[in-house]
C-alpha positions as CSV (number, residue, x, y, z in Angstrom):
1,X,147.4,96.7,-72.3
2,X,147.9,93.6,-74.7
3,X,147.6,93.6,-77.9
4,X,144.6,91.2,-77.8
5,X,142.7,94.2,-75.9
6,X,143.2,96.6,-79.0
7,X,141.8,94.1,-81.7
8,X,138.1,94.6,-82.1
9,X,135.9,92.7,-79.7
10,X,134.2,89.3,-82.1
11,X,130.9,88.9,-80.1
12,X,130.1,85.2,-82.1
13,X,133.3,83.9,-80.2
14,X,132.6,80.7,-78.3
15,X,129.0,81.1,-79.0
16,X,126.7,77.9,-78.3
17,X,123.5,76.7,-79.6
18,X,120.6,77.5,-78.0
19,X,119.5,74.3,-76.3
20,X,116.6,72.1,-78.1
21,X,113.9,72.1,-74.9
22,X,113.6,75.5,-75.0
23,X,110.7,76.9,-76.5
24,X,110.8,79.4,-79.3
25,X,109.3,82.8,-79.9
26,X,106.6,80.7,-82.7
27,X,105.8,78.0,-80.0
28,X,105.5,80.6,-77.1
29,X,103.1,82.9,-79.3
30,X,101.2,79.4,-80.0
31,X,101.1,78.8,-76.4
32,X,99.5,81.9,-75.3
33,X,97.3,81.9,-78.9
34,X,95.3,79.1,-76.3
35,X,94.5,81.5,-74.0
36,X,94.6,85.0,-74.8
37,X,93.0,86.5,-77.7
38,X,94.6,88.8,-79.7
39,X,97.1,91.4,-78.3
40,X,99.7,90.0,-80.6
41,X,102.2,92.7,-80.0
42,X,102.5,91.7,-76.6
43,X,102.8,88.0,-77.2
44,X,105.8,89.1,-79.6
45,X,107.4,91.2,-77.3
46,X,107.1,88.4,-74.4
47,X,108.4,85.7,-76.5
48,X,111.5,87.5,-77.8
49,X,112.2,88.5,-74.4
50,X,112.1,84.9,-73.2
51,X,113.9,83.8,-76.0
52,X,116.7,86.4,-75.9
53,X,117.1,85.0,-72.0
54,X,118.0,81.9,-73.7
55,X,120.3,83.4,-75.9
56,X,122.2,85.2,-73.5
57,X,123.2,81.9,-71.8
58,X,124.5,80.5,-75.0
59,X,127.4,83.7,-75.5
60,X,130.3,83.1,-74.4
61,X,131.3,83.9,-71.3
62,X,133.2,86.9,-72.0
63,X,130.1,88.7,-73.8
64,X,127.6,87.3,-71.7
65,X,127.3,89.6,-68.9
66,X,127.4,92.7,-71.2
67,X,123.7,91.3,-72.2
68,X,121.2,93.2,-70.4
69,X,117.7,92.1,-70.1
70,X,115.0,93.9,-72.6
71,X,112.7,94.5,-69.5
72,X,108.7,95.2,-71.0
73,X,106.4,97.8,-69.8
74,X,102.9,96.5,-70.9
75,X,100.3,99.2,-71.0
76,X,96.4,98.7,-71.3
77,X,93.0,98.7,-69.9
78,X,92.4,96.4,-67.2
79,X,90.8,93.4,-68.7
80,X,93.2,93.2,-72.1
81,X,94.8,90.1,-70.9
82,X,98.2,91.8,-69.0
83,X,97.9,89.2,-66.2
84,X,96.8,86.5,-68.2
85,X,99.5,86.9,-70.5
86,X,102.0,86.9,-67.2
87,X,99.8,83.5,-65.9
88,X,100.5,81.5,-68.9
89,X,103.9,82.8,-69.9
90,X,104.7,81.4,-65.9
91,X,103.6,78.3,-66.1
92,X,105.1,77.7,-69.7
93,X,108.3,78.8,-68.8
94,X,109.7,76.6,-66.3
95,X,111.6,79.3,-64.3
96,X,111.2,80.9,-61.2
97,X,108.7,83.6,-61.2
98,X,106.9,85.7,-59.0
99,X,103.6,88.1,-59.9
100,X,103.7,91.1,-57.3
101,X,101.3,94.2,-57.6
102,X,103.7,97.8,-57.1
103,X,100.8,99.1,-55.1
104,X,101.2,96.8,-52.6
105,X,104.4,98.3,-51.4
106,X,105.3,101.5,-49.7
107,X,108.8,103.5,-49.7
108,X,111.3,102.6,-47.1
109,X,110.3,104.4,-43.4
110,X,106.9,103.2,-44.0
111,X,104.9,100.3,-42.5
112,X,104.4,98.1,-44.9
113,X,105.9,95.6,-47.7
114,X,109.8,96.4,-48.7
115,X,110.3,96.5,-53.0
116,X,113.1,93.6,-51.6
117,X,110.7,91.2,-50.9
118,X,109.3,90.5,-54.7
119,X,113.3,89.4,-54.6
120,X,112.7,87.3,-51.8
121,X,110.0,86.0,-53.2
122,X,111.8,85.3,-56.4
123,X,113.8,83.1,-54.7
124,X,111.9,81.3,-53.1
125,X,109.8,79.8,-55.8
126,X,113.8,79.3,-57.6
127,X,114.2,77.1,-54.3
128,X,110.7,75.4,-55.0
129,X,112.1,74.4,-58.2
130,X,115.0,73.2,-58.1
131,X,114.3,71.1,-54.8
132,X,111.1,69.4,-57.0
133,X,113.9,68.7,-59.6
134,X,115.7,67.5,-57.3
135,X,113.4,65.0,-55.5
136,X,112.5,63.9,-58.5
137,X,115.6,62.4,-59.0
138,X,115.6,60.5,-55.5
139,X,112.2,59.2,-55.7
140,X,113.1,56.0,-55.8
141,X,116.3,56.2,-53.5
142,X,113.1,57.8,-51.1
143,X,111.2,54.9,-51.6
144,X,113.4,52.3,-50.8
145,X,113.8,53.7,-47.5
146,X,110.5,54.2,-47.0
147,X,109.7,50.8,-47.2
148,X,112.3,49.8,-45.0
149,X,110.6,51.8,-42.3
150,X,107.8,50.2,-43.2
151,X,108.9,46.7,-42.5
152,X,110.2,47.4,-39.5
153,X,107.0,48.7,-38.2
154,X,105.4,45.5,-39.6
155,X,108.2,43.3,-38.1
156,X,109.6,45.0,-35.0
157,X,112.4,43.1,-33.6
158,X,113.2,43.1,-30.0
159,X,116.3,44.4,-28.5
160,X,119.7,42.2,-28.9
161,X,117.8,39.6,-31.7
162,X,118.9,39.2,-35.2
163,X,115.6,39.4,-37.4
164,X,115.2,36.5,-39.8
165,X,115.8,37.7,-43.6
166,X,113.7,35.2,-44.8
167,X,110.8,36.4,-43.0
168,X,111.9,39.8,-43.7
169,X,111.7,39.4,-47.2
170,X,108.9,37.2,-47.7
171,X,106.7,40.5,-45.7
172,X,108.6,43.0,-48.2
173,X,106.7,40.8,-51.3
174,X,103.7,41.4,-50.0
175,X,104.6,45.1,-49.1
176,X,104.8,45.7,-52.6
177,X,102.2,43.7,-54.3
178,X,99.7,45.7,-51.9
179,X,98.5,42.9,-49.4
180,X,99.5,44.9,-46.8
181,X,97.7,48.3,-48.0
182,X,95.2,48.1,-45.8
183,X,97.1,47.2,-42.4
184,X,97.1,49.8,-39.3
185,X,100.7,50.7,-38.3
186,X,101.7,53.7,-35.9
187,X,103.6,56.6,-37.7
188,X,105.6,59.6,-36.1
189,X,104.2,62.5,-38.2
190,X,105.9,65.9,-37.7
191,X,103.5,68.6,-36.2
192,X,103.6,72.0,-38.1
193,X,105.7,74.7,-36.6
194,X,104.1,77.5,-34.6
195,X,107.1,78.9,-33.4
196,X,107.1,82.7,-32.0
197,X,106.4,85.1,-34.9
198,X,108.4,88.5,-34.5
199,X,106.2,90.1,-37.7
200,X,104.5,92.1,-35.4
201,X,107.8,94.0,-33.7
202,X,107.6,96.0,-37.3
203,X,108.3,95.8,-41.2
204,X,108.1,92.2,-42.2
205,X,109.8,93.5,-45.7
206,X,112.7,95.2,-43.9
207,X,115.2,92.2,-43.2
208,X,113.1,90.4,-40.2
209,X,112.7,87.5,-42.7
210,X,116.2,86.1,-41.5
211,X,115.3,86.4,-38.0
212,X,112.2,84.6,-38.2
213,X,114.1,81.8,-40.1
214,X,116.9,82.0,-37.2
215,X,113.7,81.9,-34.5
216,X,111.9,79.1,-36.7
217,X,115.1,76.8,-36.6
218,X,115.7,77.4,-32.8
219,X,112.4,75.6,-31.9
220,X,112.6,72.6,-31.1
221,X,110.5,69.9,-34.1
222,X,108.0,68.2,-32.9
223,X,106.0,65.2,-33.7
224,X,103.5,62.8,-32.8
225,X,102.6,59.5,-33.4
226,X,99.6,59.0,-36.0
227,X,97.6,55.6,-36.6
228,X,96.9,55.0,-40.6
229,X,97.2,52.4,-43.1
230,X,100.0,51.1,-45.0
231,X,98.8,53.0,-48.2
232,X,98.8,56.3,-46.2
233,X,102.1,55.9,-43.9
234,X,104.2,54.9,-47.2
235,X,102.8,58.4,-48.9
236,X,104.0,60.2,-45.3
237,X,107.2,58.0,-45.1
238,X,108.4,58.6,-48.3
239,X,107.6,62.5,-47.6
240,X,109.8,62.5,-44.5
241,X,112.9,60.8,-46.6
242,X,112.6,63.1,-49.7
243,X,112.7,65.9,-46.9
244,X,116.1,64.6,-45.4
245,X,117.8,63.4,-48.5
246,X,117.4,67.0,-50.4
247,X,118.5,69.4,-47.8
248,X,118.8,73.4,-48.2
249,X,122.4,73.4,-48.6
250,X,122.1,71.4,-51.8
251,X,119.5,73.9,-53.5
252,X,120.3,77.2,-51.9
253,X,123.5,77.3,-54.7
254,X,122.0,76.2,-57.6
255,X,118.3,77.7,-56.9
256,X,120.3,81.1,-56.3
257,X,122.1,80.8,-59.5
258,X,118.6,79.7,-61.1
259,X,116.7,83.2,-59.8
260,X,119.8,85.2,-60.4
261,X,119.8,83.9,-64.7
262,X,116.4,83.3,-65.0
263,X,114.2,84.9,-63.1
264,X,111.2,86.7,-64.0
265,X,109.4,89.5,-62.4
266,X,106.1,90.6,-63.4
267,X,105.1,94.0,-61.5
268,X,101.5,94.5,-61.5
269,X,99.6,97.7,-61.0
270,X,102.7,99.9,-61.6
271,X,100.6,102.8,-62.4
272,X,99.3,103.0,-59.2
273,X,102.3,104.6,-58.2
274,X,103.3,106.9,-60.8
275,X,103.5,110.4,-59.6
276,X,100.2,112.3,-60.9
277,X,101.4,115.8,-59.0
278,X,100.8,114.9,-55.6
279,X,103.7,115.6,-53.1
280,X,101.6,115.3,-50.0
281,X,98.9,113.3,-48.0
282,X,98.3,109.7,-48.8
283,X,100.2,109.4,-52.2
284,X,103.1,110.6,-50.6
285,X,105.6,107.7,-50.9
286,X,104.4,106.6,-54.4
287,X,107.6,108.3,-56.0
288,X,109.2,106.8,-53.1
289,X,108.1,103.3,-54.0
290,X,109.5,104.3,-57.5
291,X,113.0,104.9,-56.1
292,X,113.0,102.1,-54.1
293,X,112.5,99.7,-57.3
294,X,114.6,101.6,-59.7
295,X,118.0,99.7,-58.4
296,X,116.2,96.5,-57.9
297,X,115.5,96.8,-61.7
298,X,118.7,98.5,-62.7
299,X,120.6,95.6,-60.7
300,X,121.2,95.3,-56.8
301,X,122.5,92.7,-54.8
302,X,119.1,91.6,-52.2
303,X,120.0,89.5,-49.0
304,X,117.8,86.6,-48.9
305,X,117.3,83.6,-46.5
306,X,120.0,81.4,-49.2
307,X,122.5,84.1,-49.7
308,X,122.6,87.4,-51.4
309,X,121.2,87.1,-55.0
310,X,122.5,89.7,-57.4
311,X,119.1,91.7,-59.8
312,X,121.3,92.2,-63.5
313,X,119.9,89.7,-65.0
314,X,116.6,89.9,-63.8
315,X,113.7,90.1,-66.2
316,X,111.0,92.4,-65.6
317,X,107.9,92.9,-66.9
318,X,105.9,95.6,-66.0
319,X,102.3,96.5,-66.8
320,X,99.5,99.3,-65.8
321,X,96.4,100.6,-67.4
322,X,97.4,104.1,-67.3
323,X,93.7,105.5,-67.4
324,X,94.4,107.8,-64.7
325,X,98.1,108.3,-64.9
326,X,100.1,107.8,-67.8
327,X,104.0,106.3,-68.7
328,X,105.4,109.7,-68.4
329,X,104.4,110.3,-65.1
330,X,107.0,107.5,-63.9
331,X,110.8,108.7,-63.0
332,X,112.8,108.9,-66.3
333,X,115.3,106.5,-64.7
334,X,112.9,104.5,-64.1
335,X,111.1,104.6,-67.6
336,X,114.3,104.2,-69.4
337,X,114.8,100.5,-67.4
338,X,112.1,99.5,-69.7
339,X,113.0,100.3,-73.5
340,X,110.4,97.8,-74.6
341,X,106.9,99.5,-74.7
342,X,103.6,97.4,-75.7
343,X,100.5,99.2,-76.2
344,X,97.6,96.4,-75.3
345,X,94.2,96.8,-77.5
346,X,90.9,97.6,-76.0
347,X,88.6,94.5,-76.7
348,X,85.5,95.1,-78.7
349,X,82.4,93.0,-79.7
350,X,84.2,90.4,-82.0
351,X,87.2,90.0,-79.3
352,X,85.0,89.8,-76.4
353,X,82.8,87.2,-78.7
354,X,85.7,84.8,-79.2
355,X,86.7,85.2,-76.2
356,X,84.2,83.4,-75.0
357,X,84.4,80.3,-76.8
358,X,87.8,80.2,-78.0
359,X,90.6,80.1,-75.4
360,X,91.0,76.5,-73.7
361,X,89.5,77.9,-70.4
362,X,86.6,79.7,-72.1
363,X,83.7,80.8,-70.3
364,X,81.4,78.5,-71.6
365,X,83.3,75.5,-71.6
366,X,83.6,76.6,-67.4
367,X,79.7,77.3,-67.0
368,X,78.8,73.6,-69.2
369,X,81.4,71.7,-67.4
370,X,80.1,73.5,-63.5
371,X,77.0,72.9,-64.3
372,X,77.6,69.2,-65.9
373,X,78.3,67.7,-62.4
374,X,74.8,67.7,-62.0
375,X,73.5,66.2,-64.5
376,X,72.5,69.7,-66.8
377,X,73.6,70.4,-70.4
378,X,73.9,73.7,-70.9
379,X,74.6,75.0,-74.1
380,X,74.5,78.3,-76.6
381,X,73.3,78.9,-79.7
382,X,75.7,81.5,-81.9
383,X,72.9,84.1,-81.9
384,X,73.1,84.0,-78.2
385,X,76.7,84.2,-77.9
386,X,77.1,87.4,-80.3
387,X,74.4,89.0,-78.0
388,X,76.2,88.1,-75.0
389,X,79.0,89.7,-76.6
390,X,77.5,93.1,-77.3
391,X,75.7,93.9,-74.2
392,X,79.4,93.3,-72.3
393,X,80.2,95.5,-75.1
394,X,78.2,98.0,-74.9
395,X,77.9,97.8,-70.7
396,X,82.0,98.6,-71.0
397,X,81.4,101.6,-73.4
398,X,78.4,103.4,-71.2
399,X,80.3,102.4,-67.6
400,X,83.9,101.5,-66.2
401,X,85.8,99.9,-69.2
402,X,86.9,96.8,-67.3
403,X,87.5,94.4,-70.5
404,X,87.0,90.7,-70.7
405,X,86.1,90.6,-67.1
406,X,82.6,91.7,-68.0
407,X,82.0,88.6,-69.5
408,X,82.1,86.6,-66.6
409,X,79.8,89.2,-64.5
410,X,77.3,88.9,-67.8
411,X,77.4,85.5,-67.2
412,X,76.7,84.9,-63.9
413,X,73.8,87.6,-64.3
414,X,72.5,85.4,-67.5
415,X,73.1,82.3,-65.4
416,X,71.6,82.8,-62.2
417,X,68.5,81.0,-62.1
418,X,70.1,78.0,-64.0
419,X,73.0,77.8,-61.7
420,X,70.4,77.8,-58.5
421,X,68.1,75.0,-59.3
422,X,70.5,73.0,-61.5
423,X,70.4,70.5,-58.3
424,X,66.8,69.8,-59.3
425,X,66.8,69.8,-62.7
426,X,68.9,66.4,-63.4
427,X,68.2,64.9,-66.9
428,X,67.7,68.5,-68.2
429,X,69.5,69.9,-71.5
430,X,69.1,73.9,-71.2
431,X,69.5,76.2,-74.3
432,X,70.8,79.7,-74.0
433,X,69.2,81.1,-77.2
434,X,68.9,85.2,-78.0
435,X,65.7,85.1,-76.8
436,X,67.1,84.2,-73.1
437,X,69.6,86.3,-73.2
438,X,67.6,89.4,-73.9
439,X,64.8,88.4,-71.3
440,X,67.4,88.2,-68.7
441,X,69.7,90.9,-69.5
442,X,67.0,93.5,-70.9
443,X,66.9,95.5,-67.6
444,X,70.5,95.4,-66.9
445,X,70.9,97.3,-70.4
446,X,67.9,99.7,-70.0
447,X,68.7,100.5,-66.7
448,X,70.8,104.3,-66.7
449,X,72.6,103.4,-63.5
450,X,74.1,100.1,-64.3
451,X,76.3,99.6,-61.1
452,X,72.6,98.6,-59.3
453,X,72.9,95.3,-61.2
454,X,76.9,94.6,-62.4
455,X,79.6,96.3,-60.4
């Protein structure tokens, strides 16, 4: 032992700034502001975590791997906004990451998916990534050569003669000013592999992912030859040299590497498998299921068609509605994996109510714009919208509490007759007022047994 190793350990040593393109906890909250109302706790909790991933990249190397991830267990009543919280926070990040639901998978000895596979998956999409970045940096290097097939399908030269650069060039002018758009040339397009599938000789989760890759690379490519136009073969063509100038070998590393410090799991449903007491009969590998995702979470190293891809760094998210089961029914080592807790808010009459005009993707917005493309102008009057909002309401409080998605089946309910002779009605401008909505909707709230009308 040195005496370096007994002075006390200075985490801010060789500590880096966070870089400038990454978003910050305010802008991520603002983000998801657009499309999820309320549940503020949970956009907090997400954006910190995001942030702190960040972070950790920017400690020095020697205090960087003692940085765990602060994995989030998001509990709530479906229809709070959990997966839309996970939807947005994926396509504002740009890093791989994969939506799986727990109750799709079964323990390890049973037929079905393997826990490894949201891993797989993970990777994948890292792969998907990095080789769009990375075409996007050969686009043009693509399109040169591209257009050098071209010409020589436009001017083939015969065996043993020289062509004539004059001519050559003169044709490649016209290539690119679009004269030649509309001229027929033969293209070798490849055909889509059907090789043999071995999913069948068992688990498709249990490692026979690499085998089918192995199968898939053994058969042979084919291709045949396709007539189209100049426009359409220099899309194809430039397709084909993209494909050959980024190969696996150059993303495998990096996309690896991307997954391994980045990545972001989001496990849906993971109450279904909480243990509710049950040791036998058809909930019998839920706990098993557990088990098999503890290491994954705790940090494992998963074989994958690019190379083994260690889990530490891994950020999870996890979220349930617990209305059957509840947190504590989950494995303690599997509960302590995910310190941060989030406790989602049921929606009532004024959240439902914004919800429907408020996020970008509202409700309304989707039913005026559908119904738009022929030629109808639908629109709602406030009075109509707050009623809207109550019966959904009050239809989640007497039956099954699913949330925001009662909204859409009010709607369509509401809708109906407009949305089946819009066709015929073009010119028209249709006002929803209260009065509409409570002669269409009046049975569906009188009526005691409510599943006759909305499931």
């Amino acid at each position: 032992m040195t005496p370096e190793d007994l002075q006390p350990f200075d985490p801010s040593r060789e500590v880096t700034s966070v870089p400038a393109g990454v978003p910050t906890p305010e802008q991520i909250v603002a983000e998801l502001d657009r499309y999820v109302i309320g549940q503020d706790r949970a956009k907090r909790s997400i954006a910190v975590a995001l942030r702190n991933r960040a972070r950790r990249l920017a400690v020095g190397s020697a205090f960087r791997d003692e940085v765990t991830p602060r994995n989030i267990l998001l509990i709530g009543p479906t229809g709070c906004g959990k997966t839309e919280i996970a939807r947005r926070v994926a396509r504002l990040v740009r890093a791989p990451f994969v939506k799986v639901e727990a109750s799709r998978y079964t323990e390890v000895g049973y037929v079905g998916r393997d826990v490894e596979t949201m891993i797989r998956d993970l990777v994948s999409d890292a792969v998907k990534i990095v080789r769009a970045e990375a075409m996007a940096h050969r686009v043009e290097e693509a399109e040169h050569a591209a257009e050098q097939r071209l010409l020589d399908l436009l001017l083939p030269t015969p065996p043993g003669r020289t062509p004539r650069p004059e001519a050559r060039d003169a044709l490649a002018q016209q290539l690119r000013e679009g004269v030649l758009d509309d001229r027929k040339v033969q293209v070798d397009v490849p055909v889509p592999q059907g090789g043999v599938s071995i999913f069948g000789m068992g688990n498709p989760g249990a490692g026979n992912e690499g085998l089918q890759e192995i199968l898939d690379r053994l058969t042979p490519r084919r291709s045949h030859r396709r007539e189209m136009t100049v426009r359409e073969a220099r899309r194809h063509l430039v397709d084909q040299e993209l494909e050959a100038l980024v190969t696996d070998a150059e993303v495998a590393d990096v996309a690896i590497q991307r997954a391994e410090q980045e990545g972001i799991v989001f496990i849906d449903e993971i109450d279904k498998v909480a243990a509710r007491g049950s040791t036998h009969g058809p909930d019998i590998s839920r706990e098993g299921v557990q088990r098999d995702i503890l290491p994954i979470v705790e940090g494992a190293s998963i074989q994958t068609r690019w190379g083994p891809v260690r889990t530490d760094h891994v950020l999870f998210v996890a979220a349930g509605a617990f209305h059957v089961s509840k947190p504590s029914d989950l494995i303690p080592e599997l509960q302590g994996r995910f310190p941060v807790r989030v406790e989602l808010e049921s929606l009532d009459r004024d959240a439902l109510r914004r919800i429907l005009v408020e996020p970008r993707n509202a409700l309304v917005h989707q039913y005026a714009a559908l119904l738009a493309t022929e030629g109808v102008e639908l629109s709602f009057t406030p009075g109509a919208l707050d009623h809207i909002a109550g019966i959904a309401a009050e239809i989640n409080e007497r039956s099954e509490n699913i949330g925001a998605r009662r909204l859409q089946t009010v709607m369509e309910r509401l809708l109906e007759d407009v949305s089946f002779g819009a066709s015929g009605w073009r010119g028209a401008r249709v006002q929803v007022d209260e009065r509409m909505v409570e002669e269409r909707l009046r049975e569906v709230v009188a009526d005691v047994d409510l599943s006759r009308f909305i499931l």
